[in-house]
C-alpha distance (Angstrom), angle and dihedral (degrees) to the residues before:
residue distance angle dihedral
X1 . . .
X2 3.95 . .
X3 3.73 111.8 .
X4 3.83 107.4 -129.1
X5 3.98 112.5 -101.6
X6 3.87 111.0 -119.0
X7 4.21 115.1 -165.1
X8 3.29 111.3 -133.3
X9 4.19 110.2 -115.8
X10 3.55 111.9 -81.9
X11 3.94 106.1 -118.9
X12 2.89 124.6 -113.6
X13 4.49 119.4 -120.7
X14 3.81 114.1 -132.2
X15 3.84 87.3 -128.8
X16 4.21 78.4 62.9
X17 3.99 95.7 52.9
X18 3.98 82.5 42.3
X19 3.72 97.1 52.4
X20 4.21 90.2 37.8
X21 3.84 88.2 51.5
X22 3.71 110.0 43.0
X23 4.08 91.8 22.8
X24 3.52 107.8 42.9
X25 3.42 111.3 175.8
X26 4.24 95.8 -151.2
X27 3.86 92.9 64.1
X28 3.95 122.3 61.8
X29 3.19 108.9 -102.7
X30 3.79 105.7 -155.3
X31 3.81 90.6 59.5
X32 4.08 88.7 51.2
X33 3.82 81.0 53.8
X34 3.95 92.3 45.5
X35 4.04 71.2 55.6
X36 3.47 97.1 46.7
X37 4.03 88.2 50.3
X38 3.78 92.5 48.0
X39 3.50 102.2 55.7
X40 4.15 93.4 35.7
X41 4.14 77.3 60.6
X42 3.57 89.1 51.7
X43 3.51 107.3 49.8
X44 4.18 88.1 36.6
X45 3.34 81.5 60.7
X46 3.98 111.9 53.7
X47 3.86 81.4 47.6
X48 3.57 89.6 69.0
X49 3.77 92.1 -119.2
X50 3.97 102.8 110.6
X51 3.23 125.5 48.1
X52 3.99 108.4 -146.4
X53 3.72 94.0 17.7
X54 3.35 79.2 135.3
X55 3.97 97.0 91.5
X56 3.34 84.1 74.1
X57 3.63 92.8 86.1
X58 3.93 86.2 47.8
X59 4.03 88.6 56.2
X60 3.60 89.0 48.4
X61 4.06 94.6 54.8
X62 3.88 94.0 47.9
X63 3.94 91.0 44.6
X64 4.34 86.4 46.8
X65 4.02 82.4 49.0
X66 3.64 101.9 55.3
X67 3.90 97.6 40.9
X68 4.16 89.4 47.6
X69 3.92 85.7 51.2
X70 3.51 85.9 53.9
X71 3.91 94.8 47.5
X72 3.68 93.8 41.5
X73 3.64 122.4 27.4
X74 3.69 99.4 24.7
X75 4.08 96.4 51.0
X76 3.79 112.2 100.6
X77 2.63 108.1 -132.5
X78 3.91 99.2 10.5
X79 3.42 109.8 -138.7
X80 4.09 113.7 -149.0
X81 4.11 100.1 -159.3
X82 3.72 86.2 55.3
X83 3.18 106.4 38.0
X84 4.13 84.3 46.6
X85 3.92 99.4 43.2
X86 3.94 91.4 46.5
X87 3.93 90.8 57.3
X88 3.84 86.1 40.7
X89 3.87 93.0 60.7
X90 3.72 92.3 37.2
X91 3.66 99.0 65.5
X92 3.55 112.4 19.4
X93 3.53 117.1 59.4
X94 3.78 89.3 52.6
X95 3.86 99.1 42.9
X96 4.16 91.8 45.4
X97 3.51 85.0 47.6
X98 3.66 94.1 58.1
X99 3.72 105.0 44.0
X100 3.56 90.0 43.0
X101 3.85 92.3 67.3
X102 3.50 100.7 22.6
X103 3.78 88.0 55.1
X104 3.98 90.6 37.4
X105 3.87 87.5 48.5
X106 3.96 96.1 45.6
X107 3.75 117.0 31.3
X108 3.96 104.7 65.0
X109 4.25 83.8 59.3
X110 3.92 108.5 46.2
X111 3.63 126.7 75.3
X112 3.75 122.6 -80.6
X113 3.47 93.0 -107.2
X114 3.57 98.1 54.3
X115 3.85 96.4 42.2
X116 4.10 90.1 60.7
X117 4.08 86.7 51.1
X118 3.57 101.4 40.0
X119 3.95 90.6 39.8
X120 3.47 86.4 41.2
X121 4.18 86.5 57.6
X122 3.73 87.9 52.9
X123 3.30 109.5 52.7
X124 4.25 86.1 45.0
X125 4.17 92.2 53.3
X126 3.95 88.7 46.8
X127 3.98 81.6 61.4
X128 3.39 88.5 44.3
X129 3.99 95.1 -124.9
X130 3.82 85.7 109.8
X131 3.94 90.1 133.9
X132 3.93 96.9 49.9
X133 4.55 82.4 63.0
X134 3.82 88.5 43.1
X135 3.56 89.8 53.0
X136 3.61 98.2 47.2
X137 4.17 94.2 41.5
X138 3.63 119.0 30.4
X139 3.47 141.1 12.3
X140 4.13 121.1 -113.5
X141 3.75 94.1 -123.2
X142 4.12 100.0 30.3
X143 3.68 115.0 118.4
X144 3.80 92.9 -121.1
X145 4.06 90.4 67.8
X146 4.19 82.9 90.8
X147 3.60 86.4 74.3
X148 3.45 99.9 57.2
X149 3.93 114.4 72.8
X150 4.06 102.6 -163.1
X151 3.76 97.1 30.2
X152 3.59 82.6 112.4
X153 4.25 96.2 64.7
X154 3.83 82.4 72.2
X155 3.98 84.4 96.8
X156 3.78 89.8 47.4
X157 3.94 91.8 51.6
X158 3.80 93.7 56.9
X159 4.08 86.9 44.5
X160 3.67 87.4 59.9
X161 3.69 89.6 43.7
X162 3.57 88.2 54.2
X163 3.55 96.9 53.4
X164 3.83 91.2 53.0
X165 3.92 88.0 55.4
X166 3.60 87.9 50.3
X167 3.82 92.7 41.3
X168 3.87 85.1 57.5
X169 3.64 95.3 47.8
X170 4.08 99.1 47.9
X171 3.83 81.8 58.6
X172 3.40 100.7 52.6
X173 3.93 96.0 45.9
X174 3.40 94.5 98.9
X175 3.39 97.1 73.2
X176 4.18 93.0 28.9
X177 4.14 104.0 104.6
X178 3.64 96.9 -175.7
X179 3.99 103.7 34.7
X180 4.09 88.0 165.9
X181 4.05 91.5 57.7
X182 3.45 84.8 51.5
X183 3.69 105.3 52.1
X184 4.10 85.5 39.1
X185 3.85 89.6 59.4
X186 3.43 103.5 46.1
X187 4.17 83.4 45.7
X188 3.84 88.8 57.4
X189 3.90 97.2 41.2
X190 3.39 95.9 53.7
X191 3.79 98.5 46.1
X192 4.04 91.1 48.7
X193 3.81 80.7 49.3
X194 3.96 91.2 60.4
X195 3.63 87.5 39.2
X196 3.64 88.7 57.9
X197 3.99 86.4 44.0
X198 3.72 90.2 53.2
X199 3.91 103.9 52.4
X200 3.73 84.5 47.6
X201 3.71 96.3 54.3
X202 3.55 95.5 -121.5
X203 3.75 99.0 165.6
X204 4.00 90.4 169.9
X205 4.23 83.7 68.0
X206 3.63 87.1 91.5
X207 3.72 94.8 73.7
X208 4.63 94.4 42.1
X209 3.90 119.3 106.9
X210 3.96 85.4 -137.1
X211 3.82 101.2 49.6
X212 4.18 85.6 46.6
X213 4.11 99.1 40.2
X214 3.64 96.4 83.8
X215 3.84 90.4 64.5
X216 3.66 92.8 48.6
X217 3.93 87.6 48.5
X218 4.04 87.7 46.4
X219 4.08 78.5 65.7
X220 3.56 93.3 44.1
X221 3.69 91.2 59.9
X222 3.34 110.4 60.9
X223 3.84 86.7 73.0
X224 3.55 87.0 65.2
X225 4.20 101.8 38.1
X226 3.39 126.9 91.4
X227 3.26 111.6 -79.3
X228 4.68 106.6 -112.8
X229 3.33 109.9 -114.2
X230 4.29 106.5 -171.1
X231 3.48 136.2 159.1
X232 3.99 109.8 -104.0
X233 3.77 84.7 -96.8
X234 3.35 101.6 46.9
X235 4.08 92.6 52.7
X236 3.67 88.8 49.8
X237 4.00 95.0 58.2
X238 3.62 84.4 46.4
X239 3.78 94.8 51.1
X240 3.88 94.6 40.7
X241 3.81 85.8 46.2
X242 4.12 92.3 54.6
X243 3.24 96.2 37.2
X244 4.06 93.4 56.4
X245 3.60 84.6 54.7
X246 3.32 97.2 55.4
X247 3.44 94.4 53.0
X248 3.42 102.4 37.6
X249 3.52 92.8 53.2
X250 4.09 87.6 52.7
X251 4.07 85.4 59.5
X252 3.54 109.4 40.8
X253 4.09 104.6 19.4
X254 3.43 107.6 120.4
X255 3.75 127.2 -142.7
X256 3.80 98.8 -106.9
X257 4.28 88.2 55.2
X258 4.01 88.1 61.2
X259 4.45 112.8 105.0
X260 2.64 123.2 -34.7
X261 3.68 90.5 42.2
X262 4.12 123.7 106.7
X263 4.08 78.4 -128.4
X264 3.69 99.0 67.3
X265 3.93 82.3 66.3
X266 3.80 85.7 85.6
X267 3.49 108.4 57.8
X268 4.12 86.4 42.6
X269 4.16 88.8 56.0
X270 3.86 82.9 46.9
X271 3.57 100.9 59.1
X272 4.11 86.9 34.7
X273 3.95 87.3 61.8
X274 3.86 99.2 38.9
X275 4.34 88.1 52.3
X276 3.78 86.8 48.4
X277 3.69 93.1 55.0
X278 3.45 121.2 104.1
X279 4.14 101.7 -123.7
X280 3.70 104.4 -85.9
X281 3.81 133.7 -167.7
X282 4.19 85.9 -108.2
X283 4.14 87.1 53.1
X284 4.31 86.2 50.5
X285 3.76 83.4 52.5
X286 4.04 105.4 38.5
X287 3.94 104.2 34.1
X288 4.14 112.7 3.6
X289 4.07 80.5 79.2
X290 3.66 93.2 55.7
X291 3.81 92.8 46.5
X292 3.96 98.4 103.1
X293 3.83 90.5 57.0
X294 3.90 88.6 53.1
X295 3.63 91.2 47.3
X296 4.03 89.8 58.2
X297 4.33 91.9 25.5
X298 4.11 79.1 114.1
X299 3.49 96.5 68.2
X300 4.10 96.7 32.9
X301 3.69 89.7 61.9
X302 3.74 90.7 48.6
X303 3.31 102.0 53.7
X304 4.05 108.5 21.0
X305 4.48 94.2 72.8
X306 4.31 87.1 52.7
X307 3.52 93.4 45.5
X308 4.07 96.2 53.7
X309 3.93 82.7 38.5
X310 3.60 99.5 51.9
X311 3.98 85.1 41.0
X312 3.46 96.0 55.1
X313 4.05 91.5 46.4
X314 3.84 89.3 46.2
X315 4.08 96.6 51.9
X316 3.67 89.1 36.1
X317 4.16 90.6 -139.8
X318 3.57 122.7 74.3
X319 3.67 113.7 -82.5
X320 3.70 117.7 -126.9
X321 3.71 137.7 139.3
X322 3.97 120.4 31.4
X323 3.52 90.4 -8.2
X324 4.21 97.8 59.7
X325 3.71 81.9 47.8
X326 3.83 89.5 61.5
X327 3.93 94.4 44.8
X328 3.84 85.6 57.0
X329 3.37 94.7 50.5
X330 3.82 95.4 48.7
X331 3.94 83.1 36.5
X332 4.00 82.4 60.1
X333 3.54 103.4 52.3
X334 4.21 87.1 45.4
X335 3.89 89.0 58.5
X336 4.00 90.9 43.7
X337 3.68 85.5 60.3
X338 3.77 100.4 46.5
X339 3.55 88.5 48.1
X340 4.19 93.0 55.5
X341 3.52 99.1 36.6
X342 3.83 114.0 26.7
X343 3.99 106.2 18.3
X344 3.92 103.5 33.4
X345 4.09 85.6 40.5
X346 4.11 88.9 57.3
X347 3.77 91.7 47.1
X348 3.54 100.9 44.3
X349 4.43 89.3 47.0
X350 3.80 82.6 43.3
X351 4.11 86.4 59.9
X352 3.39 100.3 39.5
X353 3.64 112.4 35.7
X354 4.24 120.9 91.4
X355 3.76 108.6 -101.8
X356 3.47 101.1 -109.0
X357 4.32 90.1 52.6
X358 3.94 85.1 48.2
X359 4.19 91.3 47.1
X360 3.85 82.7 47.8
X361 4.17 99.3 53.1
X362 4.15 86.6 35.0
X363 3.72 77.8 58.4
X364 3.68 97.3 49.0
X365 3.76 88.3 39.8
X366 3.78 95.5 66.8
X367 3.82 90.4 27.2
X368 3.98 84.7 65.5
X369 3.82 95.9 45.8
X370 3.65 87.5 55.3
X371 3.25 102.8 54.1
X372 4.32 91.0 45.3
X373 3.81 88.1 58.8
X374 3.16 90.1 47.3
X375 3.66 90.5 60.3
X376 3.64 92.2 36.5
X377 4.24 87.7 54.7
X378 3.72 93.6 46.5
X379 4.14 91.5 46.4
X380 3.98 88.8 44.3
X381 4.44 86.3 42.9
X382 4.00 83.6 52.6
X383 3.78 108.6 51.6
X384 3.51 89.3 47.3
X385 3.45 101.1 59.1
X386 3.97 89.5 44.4
C-alpha cells in the first residue's frame, strides 16, 4: 500500500512575518497610518519639536470613537464579554507592564516628595482615573509636567471611560428607537460643554470626559452617515484638503486652540473626512507608509513620555537637541518590544483562548492592576506623611 506523500510546510520568509505584522491586510491601513501620524505628532511634540503636535491626541479620540461604534453599537447582537475582554487585553498588559518598571526603575532614586506624587500618578492611571489627578495637580502644558512620568495616561483614562459609556449604551440598544438622536445629542452636549469650558478659561477642560465626548461621538458617527460617494478626483481634493489640515494645524496650532477650544473642531472634521474616504491612491501615498507605526502607536505612547522623563531626571538639565533624538530612538526600540512580547501576546491569547480561560486572565488582568495601585497608593500615602 503507498503511504500518502505529505509536503513539508512551505516556510515562511522573514520579509513575510514583516509584511503580515506591520501590513496586515485585515485592518485598514490608512486609518493605522492616521495612527501612525497621530502618535508621530505626539511624541514630536513632548520633544519640543512641533508645535501643535498636540492634535494628535484629538486624532486619536475620533479614530477610538469610530472603531468603539463599530464594536458596540453596530454588533448584532452586541455581545458584552467580548466586547469587555477584547478592551481588557488591549490595554492592560502593556500599561501594567510599563508602570511596573518605570515605577520599579524610578521611585527608590527621587526625592520623597516626588515619589508620593509620581507614585501617586501611577497607581491613579492603573485605575484608569489618570485625568481626574491631572486635573487636580498639574496643568497639561506647565513646565512641571517633566516630572511626572504617567501624566500622559490621562488620555488613556478617559478612553477607558469612554468605553464604559459605550459599554452602557450597546446594552441598552435594545430598547433605544432612535440610536442616531442619541449619539447626535450627546455629540452636541458635550461640545457646548467645552464651549462653555472655553469662554471660561478653563484650561483644566482638556483632561474632562464631557469637554472630550463630542470627539469620540464625531467617531461614532460615521457609522451612522451617509456613506461619500466621489469621483476619484473629488475624494482626492478632499483627502489632500484634510490632510493639510491636519498637518498644518500640528505646525502652527497654538497652545490656547487645544480642547476645549471651538478650534480643535478642525482637526476632528479632518480625521472624520479622511476615515470616510474610500482608500484612494493619495491615502496609499500620505498614510499607508506610516501604517507600521500605527500598528505599534500603543506601545510608543506608553513608553516615549517616561523615557524623556527619566532622561531629563537622569542628566539633571533638560534634554533637547541630539540627545532627545537618542531617547527616541532608544524610546523606539522599547515600544517595538512591548508591542512583540507583551501587547501582540495579549491580543493573540485574547483570540484564541475559550471564553471562560479568557474571562479568567481578564480577571487576573485587573486583579493585578489592583493590587499595583494599591502598592503605588500606600508608597505615595507613606512619603507624605514622612
Amino acid at each position: 500500500m503507498l503511504e500518502r506523500y505529505m509536503a513539508p510546510p512551505a516556510k515562511t520568509s522573514w520579509t513575510q512575518l514583516l509584511r503580515r505584522e506591520f501590513f496586515p491586510t485585515d485592518r485598514r491601513r490608512d486609518i493605522d497610518g492616521l495612527r501612525g501620524l497621530a502618535v508621530l505628532m505626539v511624541v514630536l511634540f513632548h520633544a519640543g519639536w512641533l508645535r501643535g503636535g498636540f492634535v494628535g491626541v484629538d486624532i486619536f479620540v475620533v479614530i477610538s470613537g469610530y472603531f468603539m461604534g463599530r464594536s458596540a453599537l453596530m454588533q448584532h447582537p452586541f455581545k458584552p464579554v467580548n466586547f469587555v475582554c477584547r478592551r481588557l487585553y488591549r490595554l492592560l498588559p502593556a500599561l501594567l507592564c510599563m508602570i511596573a518598571l518605570v515605577s520599579a526603575g524610578m521611585l527608590w532614586w527621587l526625592l520623597p516628595s516626588d515619589r508620593a506624587d509620581v507614585a501617586l500618578n501611577g497607581a491613579y492611571a492603573l485605575v484608569y482615573l489618570s485625568n481626574i489627578w491631572a486635573s487636580g495637580h498639574v496643568g497639561y502644558f506647565e513646565g512641571q509636567s517633566i516630572a511626572y512620568p504617567f501624566l500622559h495616561t490621562w488620555s488613556l483614562s478617559l478612553e477607558m471611560q469612554f468605553y464604559t459609556i459605550i459599554f452602557m449604551m450597546a446594552l441598552f440598544l435594545p430598547f433605544l428607537r432612535h440610536r442616531k438622536w442619541a449619539i447626535s445629542a450627546i455629540c452636541l452636549l458635550s461640545f457646548a460643554f467645552s464651549m462653555v469650558s472655553h469662554l471660561h478659561g478653563d484650561t483644566q477642560g482638556y483632561y474632562n470626559i464631557f469637554d472630550r465626548m463630542w470627539q469620540f461621538s464625531l467617531g461614532t458617527m460615521i457609522w451612522i452617515l451617509p456613506p461619500l460617494r466621489l469621483s476619484r478626483g473629488a475624494a482626492t481634493l478632499v483627502f489632500a484638503a484634510a490632510y493639510a489640515m491636519l498637518i498644518g494645524a500640528a505646525l502652527f496650532y497654538r497652545l490656547d486652540f487645544a480642547c476645549p477650544s471651538y478650534m480643535s473642531a478642525l482637526p476632528c472634521l479632518a480625521v472624520v473626512a479622511l476615515i470616510m474616504l474610500p482608500q484612494t491612491g493619495a491615502a496609499r501615498i500620505g498614510l499607508v507608509p506610516l501604517s507600521p507605526v500605527g500598528v505599534i502607536s500603543y506601545s510608543i505612547y506608553l513608553w516615549h513620555w517616561p523615557g524623556i522623563v527619566v532622561a531629563n531626571y537622569l542628566m539633571a538639565f533638560q534634554v533637547h537637541g541630539w540627545t532627545m533624538a537618542a531617547v527616541l530612538g532608544i524610546v523606539m526600540v522599547v515600544s517595538l518590544f512591548s508591542y512583540l512580547f507583551v501587547e501582540r501576546v495579549g491580543l493573540e491569547y485574547e483570540k484564541t483562548a475559550r471564553q471562560d480561560v479568557r474571562v479568567r486572565g481578564a480577571g487576573f488582568l485587573v486583579g493585578a492592576c489592583t493590587i499595583l495601585a494599591l502598592v503605588l497608593f500606600s508608597v505615595s500615602a507613606t512619603y507624605r506623611v514622612h
